[in-house]
Every structure is written in structure tokens, then in C-alpha cells.
N, C-alpha and C positions, 0 to 999 in steps of 0.2 A: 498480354493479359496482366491486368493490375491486382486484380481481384487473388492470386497467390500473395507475392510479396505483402500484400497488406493483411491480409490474413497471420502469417506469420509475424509480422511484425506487431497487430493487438496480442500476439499470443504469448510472444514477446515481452511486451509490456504488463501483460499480466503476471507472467513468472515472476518478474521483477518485482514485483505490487507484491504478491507472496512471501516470496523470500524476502524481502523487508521487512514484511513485519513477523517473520518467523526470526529474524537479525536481532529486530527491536525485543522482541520475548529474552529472547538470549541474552543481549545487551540487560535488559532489568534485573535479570536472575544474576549474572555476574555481579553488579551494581550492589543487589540486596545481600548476596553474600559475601561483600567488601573485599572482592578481588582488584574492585577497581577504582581504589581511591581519589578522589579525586573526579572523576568521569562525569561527566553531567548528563543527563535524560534531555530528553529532547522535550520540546512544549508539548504539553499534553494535549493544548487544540489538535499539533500535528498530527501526533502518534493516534488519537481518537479517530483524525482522516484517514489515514492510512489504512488503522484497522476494519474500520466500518467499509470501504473500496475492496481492502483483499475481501468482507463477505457480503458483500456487491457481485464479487466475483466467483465467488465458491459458489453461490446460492441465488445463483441468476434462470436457472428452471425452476425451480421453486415458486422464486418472484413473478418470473416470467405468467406461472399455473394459477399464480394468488394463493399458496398453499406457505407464505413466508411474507411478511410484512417489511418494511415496503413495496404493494406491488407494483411490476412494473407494467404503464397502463401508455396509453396512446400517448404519443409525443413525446416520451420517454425513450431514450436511447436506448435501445435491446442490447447492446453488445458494449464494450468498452469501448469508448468513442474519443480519442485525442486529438486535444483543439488547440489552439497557438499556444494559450499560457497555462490548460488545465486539461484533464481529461475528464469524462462521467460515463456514470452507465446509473440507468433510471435517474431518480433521484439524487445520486453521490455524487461528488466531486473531489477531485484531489487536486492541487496544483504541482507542479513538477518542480516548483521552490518545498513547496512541503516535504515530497519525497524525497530530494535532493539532501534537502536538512536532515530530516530521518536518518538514510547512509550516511551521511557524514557523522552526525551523532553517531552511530554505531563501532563507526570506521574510528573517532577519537578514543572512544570504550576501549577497544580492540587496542591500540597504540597505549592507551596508560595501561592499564593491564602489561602488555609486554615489558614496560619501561620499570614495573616494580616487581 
């Protein structure tokens, strides 16, 4: 049965999606209180995908209900759906270079930070 394993692994990926940008909040708040000099932000087109995917995610009965805009309507992807070079659900899209960039951004914060 496929239908486990892949189950867990969009759910997977959503934790992921999460915790990124609860990373990236973090990552800014250190940045704005110049713990981490030096640290760069990540592109803001990024960090904007990310965020709008993690509440893609949070707020997928919602959208699902129509009771949250974007709804999510026929031929929309109900679920978090991961495709060669991107993932979506409804309307969103994140690419796995974006999030990729995202953690690492975060992941360089976290390293100057230590280094001072």
C-alpha cells in the first residue's frame, strides 16, 4: 500500500514548510535586533512563497469551505501536491530551490550569530 508512505511523507513536507518559516520569523527578529551582523535575509519574493504555502497549509479547510480566500475550487490541488521542481496546493506554489534558499539563509543567520 502506497497510500501510507505518501501520506506521511506530504505531511512531512508540510512540517518542513512550517518550521521554515517559523526559522525565517526567527532568523528576522535576530537580524532586527543585530545579533547577527552581517546575516543576509533571504529574497523577499522567497520568503513571501514560503509564507503564503505554510498558510496554504494551516488554512486548507478554510479554503477548501470558501470561508478563506483563495478558495480552493476544481482542478486545484486539495492537498500539498509535490512535483519534480515545485510543490502546490490550490493556487500556491513553492519551488524546492526557494525553500532550499530559505534554510540556508536561516542556517547562515544561525552560523554568524555564533561566530560573534
Amino acid at each position: 500500500n502506497t497510500i501510507g508512505p505518501y501520506s506521511r511523507a506530504i505531511d512531512s513536507l508540510e512540517q518542513c514548510i512550517v518550521a521554515a518559516h517559523r526559522a525565517m520569523l526567527m532568523a528576522e527578529t535576530i537580524i532586527d535586533l543585530r545579533h547577527g551582523r552581517g546575516a543576509r535575509r533571504p529574497p523577499p519574493a522567497w520568503k513571501e512563497r514560503v509564507k503564503l504555502m505554510r498558510h496554504a497549509i494551516e488554512h486548507t479547510d478554510d479554503r477548501l469551505t470558501g470561508r478563506r480566500n483563495p478558495p480552493i475550487t476544481a482542478g486545484d490541488a486539495p492537498m500539498l501536491r509535490p512535483l519534480a521542481k515545485h510543490m502546490e496546493l490550490g493556487v500556491d506554489h513553492l519551488t524546492y530551490r526557494e525553500l532550499a534558499g530559505c534554510l540556508r539563509s536561516c542556517y547562515r543567520t544561525i552560523e554568524t550569530v555564533r561566530r560573534t
